[in-house]
C-alpha positions as CSV (number, residue, x, y, z in Angstrom):
1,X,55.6,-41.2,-70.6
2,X,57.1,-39.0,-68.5
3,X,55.6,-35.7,-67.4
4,X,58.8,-33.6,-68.4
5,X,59.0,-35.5,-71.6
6,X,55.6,-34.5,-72.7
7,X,55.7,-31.0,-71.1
8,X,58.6,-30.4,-73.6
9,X,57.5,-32.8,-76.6
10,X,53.9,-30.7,-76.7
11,X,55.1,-27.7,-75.5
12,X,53.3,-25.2,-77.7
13,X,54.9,-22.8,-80.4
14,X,52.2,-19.9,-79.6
15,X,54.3,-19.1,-76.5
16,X,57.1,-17.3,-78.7
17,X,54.2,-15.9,-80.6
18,X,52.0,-13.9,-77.0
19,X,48.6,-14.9,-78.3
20,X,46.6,-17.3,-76.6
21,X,43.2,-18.4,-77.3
22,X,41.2,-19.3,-73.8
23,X,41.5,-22.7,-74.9
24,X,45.1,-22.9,-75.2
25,X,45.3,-20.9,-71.4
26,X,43.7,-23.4,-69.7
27,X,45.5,-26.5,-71.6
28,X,48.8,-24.8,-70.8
29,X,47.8,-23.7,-67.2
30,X,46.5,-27.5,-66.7
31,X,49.7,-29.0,-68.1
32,X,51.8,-26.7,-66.0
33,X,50.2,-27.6,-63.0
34,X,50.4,-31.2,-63.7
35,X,53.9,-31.0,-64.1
36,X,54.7,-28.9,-60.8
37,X,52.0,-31.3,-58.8
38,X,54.5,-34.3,-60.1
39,X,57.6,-32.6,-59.2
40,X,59.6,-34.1,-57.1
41,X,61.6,-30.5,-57.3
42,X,60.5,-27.9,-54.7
43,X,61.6,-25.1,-56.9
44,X,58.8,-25.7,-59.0
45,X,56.5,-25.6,-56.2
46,X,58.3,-22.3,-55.5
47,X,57.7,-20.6,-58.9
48,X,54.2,-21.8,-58.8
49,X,53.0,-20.2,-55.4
50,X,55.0,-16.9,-56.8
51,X,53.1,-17.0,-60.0
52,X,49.5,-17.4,-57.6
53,X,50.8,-14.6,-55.3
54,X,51.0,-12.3,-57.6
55,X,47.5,-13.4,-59.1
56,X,46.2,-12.8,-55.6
57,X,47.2,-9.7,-55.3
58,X,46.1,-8.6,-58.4
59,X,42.8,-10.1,-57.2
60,X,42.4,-8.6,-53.9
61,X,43.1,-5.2,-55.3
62,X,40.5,-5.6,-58.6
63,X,38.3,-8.0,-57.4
64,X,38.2,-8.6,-53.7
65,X,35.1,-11.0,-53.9
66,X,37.0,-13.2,-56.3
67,X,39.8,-13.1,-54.5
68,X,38.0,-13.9,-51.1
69,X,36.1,-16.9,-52.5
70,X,39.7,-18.2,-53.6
71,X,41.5,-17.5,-50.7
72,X,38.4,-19.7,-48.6
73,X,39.0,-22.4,-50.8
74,X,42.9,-22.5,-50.4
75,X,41.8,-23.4,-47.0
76,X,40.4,-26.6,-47.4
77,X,44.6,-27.5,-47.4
78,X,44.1,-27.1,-43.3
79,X,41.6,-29.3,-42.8
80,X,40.4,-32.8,-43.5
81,X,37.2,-32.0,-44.4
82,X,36.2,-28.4,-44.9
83,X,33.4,-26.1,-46.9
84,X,33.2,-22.5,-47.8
85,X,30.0,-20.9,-46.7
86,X,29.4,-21.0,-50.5
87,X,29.7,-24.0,-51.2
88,X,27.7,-24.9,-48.2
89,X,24.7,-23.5,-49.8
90,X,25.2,-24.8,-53.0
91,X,25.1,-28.4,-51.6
92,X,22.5,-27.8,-49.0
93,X,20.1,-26.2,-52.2
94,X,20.0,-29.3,-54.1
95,X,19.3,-31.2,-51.2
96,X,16.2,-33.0,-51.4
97,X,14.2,-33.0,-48.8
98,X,16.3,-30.5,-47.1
99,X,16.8,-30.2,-43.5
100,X,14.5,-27.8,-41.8
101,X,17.4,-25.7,-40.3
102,X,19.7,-22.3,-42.0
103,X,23.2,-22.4,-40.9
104,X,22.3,-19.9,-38.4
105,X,19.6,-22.4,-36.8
106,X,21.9,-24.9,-36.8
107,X,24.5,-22.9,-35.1
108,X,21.7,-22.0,-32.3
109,X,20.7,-25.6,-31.5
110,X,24.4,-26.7,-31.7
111,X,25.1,-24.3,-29.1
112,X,22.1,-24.9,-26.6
113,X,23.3,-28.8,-27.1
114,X,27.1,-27.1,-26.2
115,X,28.2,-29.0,-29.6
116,X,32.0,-27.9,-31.2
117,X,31.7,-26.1,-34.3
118,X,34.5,-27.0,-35.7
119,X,37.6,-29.6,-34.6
120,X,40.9,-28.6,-36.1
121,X,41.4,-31.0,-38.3
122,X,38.7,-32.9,-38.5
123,X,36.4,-30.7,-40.0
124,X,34.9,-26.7,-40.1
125,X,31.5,-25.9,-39.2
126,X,30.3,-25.9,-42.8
127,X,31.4,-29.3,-43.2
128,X,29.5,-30.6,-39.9
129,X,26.4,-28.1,-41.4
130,X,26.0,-30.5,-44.7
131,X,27.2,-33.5,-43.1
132,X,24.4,-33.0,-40.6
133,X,22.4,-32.2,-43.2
134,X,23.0,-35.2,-45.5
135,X,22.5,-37.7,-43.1
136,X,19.0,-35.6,-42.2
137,X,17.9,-35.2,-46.1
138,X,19.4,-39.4,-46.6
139,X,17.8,-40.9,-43.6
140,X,15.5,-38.9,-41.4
141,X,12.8,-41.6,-41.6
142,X,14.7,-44.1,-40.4
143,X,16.3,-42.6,-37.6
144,X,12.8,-41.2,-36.3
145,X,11.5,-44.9,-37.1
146,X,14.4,-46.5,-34.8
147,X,15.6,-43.5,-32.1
148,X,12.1,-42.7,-30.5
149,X,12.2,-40.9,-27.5
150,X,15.7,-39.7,-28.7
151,X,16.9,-36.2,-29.5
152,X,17.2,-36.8,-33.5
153,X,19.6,-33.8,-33.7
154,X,22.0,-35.3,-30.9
155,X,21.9,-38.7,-33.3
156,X,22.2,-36.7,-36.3
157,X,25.8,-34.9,-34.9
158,X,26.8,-38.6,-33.7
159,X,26.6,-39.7,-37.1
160,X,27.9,-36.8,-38.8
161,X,31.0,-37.1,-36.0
162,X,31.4,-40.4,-37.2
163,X,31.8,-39.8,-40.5
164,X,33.9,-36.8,-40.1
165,X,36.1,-38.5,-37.9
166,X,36.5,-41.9,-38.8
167,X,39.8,-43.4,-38.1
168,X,40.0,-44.8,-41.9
169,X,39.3,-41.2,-43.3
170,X,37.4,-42.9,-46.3
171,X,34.7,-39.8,-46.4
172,X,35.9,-36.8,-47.5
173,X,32.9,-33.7,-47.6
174,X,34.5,-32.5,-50.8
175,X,35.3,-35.4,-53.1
176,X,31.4,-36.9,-51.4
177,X,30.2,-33.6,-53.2
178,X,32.3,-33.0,-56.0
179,X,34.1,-30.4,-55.3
């Protein structure tokens, strides 16, 4: 069925009324944004980023920390694979085992190996972070069984590289996490 069809078929009669329950919010919201994702009108798209404007502002001025987290995650539209600093510790917690390095450690040794941080558009440092990390926490014992002699931190980035930038772009950081 088409989108506009059941936009307007289920479009609900508590609107004329101003009461909402939560429920009925996030149904509506989710419909809404289904139908302006579908559009092939850019006016939609238009009202839309309006609408989210306005939240933001509203946000930055009540609740700056809300509205920071939200604005970090708007910028996973730049890159090809990309993680807040948030979410990068939410993975890297549930890791199991979990590499022996914080973000900051990480940062130190890809420095003194003069590694990039981050390659516009490839991926942020975050995402290199818990890629790095995932191929550590996944397959440390092999690698140490079959690199010996090798720097396992040089063939961790190679991997992670590989991933990141792979020519198919089949792994994605975020939908490989759930986010």
């Amino acid at each position: 069925m088409n989108k506009a069809v059941n936009l307007i078929r289920y479009w609900p009669s508590y609107l004329n009324n101003n009461t909402m329950t939560q429920k009925e919010m996030q149904e509506m919201y989710a419909m809404l944004y289904d139908y302006m994702a579908a559009s092939q009108n850019p006016e939609n798209m238009i009202i839309f980023g309006k609408v989210m404007n306005s939240i933001i502002e509203w946000l930055i001025i009540y609740k700056p920390e809300v509205a920071q987290e939200y604005i970090e995650q708007l910028c996973a539209i730049k890159w090809k694979n990309y993680l807040t600093s948030k979410e990068a510790d939410s993975i890297r917690s549930n890791m199991s085992p979990e590499a022996p390095w914080s973000y900051e450690q990480w940062k130190s040794a890809m420095t003194q190996h003069e590694f990039l941080l981050e390659e516009k558009p490839c991926y942020n440092s975050f995402a290199l972070f818990i890629t790095m990390s995932m191929i550590y926490s996944d397959s440390y014992d092999t690698l140490t069984k079959y690199t010996s002699g090798a720097d396992v931190f040089e063939v961790l980035h190679a991997l992670a590289l590989d991933k990141l930038k792979d020519a198919d772009e089949r792994f994605r950081v975020r939908n490989y996490f759930g986010l």
